[in-house]
C-alpha positions in Angstrom: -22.5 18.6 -8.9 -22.6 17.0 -12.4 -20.4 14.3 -13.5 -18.4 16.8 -15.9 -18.1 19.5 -13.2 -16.9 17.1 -10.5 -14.3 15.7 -13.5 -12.8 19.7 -14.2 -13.0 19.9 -10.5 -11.5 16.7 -9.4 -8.5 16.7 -12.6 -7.8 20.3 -11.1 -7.2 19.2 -7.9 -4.9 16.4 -9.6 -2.5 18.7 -11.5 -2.4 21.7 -9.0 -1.3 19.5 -6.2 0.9 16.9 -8.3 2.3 20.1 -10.7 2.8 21.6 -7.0 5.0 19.0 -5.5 7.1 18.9 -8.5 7.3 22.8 -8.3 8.0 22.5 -4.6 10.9 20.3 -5.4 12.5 21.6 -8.8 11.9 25.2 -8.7 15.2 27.9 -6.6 13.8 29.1 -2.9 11.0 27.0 -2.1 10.7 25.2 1.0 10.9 21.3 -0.9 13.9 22.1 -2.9 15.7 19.3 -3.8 13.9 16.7 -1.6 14.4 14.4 -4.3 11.9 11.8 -5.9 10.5 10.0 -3.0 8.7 13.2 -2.6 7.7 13.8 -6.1 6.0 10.7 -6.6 4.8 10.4 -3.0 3.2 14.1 -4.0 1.1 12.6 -7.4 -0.1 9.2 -5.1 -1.6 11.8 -2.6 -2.9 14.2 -5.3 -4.7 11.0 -6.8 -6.2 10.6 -3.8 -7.7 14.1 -3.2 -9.0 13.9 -6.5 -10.8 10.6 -6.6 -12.1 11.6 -3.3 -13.5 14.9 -4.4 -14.9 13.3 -8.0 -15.7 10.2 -7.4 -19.1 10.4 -5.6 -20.6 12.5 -8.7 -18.2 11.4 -11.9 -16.4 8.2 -10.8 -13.3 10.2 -11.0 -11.7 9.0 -14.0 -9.8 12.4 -14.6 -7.5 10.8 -16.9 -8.5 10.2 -20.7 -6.9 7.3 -20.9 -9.2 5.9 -18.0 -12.4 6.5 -20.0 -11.7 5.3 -23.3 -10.4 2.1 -21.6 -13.7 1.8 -19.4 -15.6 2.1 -22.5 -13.6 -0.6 -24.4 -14.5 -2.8 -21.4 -18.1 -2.1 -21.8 -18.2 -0.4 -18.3 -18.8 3.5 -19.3 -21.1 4.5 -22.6 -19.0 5.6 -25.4 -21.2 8.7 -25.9 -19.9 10.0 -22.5 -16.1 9.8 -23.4 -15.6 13.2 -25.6 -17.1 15.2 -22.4 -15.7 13.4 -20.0 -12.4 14.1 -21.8 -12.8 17.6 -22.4 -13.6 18.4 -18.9 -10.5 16.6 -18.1 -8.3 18.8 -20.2 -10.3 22.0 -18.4 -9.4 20.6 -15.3 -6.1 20.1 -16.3 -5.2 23.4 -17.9 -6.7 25.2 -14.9 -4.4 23.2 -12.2 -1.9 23.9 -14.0 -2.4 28.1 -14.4 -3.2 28.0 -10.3 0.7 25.8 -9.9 1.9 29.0 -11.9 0.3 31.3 -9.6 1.2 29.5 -6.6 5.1 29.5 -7.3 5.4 32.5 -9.8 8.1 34.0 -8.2 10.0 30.9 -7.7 9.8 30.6 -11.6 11.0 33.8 -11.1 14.2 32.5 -9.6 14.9 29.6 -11.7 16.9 29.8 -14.3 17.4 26.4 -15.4 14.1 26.2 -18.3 14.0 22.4 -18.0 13.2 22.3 -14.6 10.0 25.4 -15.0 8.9 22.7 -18.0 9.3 19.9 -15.8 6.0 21.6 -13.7 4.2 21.2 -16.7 4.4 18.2 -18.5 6.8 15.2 -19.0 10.1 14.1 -21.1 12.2 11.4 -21.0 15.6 11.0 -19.8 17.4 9.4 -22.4 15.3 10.5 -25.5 14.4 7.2 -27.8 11.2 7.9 -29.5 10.2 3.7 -29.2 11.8 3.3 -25.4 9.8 6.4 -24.5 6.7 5.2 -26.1 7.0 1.8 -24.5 7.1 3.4 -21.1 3.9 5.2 -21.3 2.1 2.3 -22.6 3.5 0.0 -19.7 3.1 2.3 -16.8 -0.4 3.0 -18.2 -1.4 -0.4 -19.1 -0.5 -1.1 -15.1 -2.7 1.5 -13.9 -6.0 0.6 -16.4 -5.5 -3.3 -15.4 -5.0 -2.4 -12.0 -7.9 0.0 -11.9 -10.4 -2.8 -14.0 -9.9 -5.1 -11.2 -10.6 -3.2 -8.1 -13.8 -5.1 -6.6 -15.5 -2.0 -6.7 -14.5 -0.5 -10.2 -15.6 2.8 -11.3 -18.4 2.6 -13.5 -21.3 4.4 -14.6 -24.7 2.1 -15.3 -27.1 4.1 -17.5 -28.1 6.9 -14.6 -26.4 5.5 -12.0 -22.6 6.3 -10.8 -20.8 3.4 -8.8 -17.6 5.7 -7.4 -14.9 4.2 -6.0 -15.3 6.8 -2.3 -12.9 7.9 -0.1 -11.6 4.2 1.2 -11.5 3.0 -2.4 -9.5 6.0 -3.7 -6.8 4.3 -1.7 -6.0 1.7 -3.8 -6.1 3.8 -6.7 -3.1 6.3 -5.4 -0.8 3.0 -4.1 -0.7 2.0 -7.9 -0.1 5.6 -9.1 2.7 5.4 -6.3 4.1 2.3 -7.6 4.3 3.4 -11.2 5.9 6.2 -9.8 8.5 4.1 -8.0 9.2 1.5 -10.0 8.9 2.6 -13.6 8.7 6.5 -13.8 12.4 7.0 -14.1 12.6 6.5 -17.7 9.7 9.1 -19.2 8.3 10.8 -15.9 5.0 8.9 -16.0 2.3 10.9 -17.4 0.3 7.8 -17.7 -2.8 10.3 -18.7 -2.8 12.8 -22.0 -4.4 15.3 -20.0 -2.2 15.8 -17.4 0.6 16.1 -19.7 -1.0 18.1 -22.6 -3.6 20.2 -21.0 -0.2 21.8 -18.7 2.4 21.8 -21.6 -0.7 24.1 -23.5 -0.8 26.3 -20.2 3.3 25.8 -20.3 3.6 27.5 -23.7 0.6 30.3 -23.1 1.9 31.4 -19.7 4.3 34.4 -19.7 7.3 32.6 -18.4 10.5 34.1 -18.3 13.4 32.2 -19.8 10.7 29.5 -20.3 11.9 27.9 -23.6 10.4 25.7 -25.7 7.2 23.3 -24.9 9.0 20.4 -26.2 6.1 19.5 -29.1 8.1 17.0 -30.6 7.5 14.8 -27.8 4.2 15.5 -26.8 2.1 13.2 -28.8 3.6 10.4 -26.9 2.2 11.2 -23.4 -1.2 11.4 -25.3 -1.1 8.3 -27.3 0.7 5.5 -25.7 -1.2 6.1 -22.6 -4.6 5.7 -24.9 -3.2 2.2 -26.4 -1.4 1.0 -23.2 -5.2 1.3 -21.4 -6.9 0.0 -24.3 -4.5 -3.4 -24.0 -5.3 -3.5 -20.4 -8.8 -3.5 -21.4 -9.0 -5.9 -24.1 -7.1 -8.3 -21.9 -10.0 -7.8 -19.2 -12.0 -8.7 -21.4 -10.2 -11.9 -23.2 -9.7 -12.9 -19.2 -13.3 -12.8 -17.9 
């Protein structure tokens, strides 16, 4: 499997299971209705995992944007890789999010409320304050890079060679997801990655959703860009501490 494969493959795996446990929990009829956020950010850890697992041995599973550029500001991932490795991200992304769809069309079917069949997709903020919200994103982020920088055995890739972090090591990697989750995703949802937020809010406004409303584009350049600058802080604070 190539790096870029195992990255479409391994961000799928990340959106279809954590856009499926919010499905399972927002959406009328399903099973997990209403089970509340415990189980919505308990959901994302795990779909972490299975991703990291999955990607890790052939890309080092970044599957977030905002995980790339950041390695490559620490000098830990070649620059010239990052557009690819990003674009297979949003591939992965956008196809996760099509198979959630799939998976619970016809409890999209019975939903009426259009927040909650956006809420699948992508994120927004509870109390809507373009600077609060911005600040969010670059704080749960900038946790999960400097987290993710100082894991003993950090994804990198070495010229042809790809350290991954393997199935014991993806471990560590879902608890601070979880955390973020926890502690400091009430306020925006915690995208924490452009690609899991804008790769589904695209799929969001192609998709033939009934009642579906609006994609919410207003707010969508903030998932993508304080994620990129709160990584690139946790990076450059790597580096200022080594």
């Amino acid at each position: 499997m190539t790096p870029y494969i195992a990255e479409i493959i391994g961000t799928m795996l990340l959106i279809l299971l954590g856009g499926g446990v919010v499905a399972n929990v927002v959406l009328n009829m399903t099973k997990g209705q209403n089970s509340g956020w415990i189980v919505i950010t308990t959901g994302w850890a795990l779909a972490v995992y299975v991703g990291v697992v999955v990607a890790s041995p052939y890309s080092g599973a970044h599957l977030n944007p905002a995980v790339s550029i950041s390695l490559a500001v620490a000098g830990l991932f070649p620059w010239l890789e990052v557009p690819y490795y990003i674009l297979a991200q949003f591939i992965g992304a956008m196809i996760g999010a099509f198979l959630v769809w799939a998976m619970y069309r016809k409890h999209f079917e019975a939903t009426n409320d259009k927040g909650l069949k956006k809420a699948v997709f992508c994120t927004d903020p509870a109390i809507r304050d373009t600077s609060a919200n911005f600040i969010s994103e670059v704080i749960g982020t900038f946790v999960l890079i400097f987290a993710v920088l100082y894991f003993t055995d950090a994804t990198i890739m070495d010229k042809n060679t790809v350290i991954g972090l393997g199935s014991l090591g993806a471990l560590p990697v879902a608890f601070v997801v979880w955390a973020i989750g926890l502690s400091l995703g009430g306020t925006t949802g915690y995208a924490i990655n452009p690609a899991r937020d804008l790769g589904p809010r695209i799929i969001h406004a192609i998709l033939p959703i009934k009642g579906k409303g609006n994609s919410d584009w207003s707010y969508a350049w903030i998932p993508v860009v304080a994620p990129i600058l709160g990584g690139t802080l946790a990076a450059l604070l790597m580096l200022a501490l080594s």
